[in-house]
C-alpha positions as CSV (number, residue, x, y, z in Angstrom):
1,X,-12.0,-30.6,72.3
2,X,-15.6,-29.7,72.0
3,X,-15.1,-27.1,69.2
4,X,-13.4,-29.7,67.1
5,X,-16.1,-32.2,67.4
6,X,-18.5,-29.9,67.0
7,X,-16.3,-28.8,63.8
8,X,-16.5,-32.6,62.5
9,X,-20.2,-32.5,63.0
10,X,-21.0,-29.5,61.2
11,X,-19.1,-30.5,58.4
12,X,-20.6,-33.8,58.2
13,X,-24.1,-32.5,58.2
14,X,-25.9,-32.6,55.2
15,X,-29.5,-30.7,56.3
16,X,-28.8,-27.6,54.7
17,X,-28.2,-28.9,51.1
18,X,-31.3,-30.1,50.5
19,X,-32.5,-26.6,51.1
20,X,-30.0,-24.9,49.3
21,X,-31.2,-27.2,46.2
22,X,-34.6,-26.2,46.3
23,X,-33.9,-22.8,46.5
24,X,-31.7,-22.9,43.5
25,X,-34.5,-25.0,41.6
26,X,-37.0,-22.3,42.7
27,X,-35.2,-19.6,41.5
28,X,-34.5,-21.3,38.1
29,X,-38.2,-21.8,37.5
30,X,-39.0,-18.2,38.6
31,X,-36.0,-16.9,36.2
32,X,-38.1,-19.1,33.2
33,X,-41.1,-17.6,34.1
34,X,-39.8,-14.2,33.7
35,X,-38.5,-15.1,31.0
36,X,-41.4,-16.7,28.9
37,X,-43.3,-13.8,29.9
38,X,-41.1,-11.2,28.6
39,X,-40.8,-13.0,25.4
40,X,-44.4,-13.4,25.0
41,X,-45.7,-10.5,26.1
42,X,-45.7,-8.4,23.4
43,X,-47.4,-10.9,21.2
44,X,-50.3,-11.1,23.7
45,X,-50.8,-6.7,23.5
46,X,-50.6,-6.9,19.8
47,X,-53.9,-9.7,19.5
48,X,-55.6,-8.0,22.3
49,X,-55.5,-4.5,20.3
50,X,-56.7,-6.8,17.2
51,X,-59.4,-8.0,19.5
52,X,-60.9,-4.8,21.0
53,X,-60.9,-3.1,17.5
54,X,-62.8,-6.3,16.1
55,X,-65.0,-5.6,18.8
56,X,-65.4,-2.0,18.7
57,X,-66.1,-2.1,14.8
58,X,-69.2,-4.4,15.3
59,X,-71.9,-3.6,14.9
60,X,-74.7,-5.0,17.2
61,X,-78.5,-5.4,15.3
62,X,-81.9,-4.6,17.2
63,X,-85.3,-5.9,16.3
């Protein structure tokens, strides 16, 4: 008798759902991350090189 009730309760119990949510949320957002870094990643190198050749070609004038 007490396994079944405690059958009914488990099933009626709604705690761990919440939890499952989030983690699915959290994953999702972590999984766009990725993703929007990967895709904008290489466009970041490419103006960085541009940047510290810019630099390096400058020329810096003393008085």
């Amino acid at each position: 008798m007490k396994l079944i009730k405690f059958a009914m309760n488990f099933s009626r119990d709604e705690d761990g759902a919440v939890t499952v949510d989030w983690v699915v949320l959290t994953a999702a957002i972590v999984g766009l991350g990725i993703a929007v870094l990967a895709s904008v990643s290489g466009g970041t190198t490419g103006l960085a090189n541009k940047i510290s050749s810019n630099l390096t070609a400058m020329e810096v004038s003393t008085y």
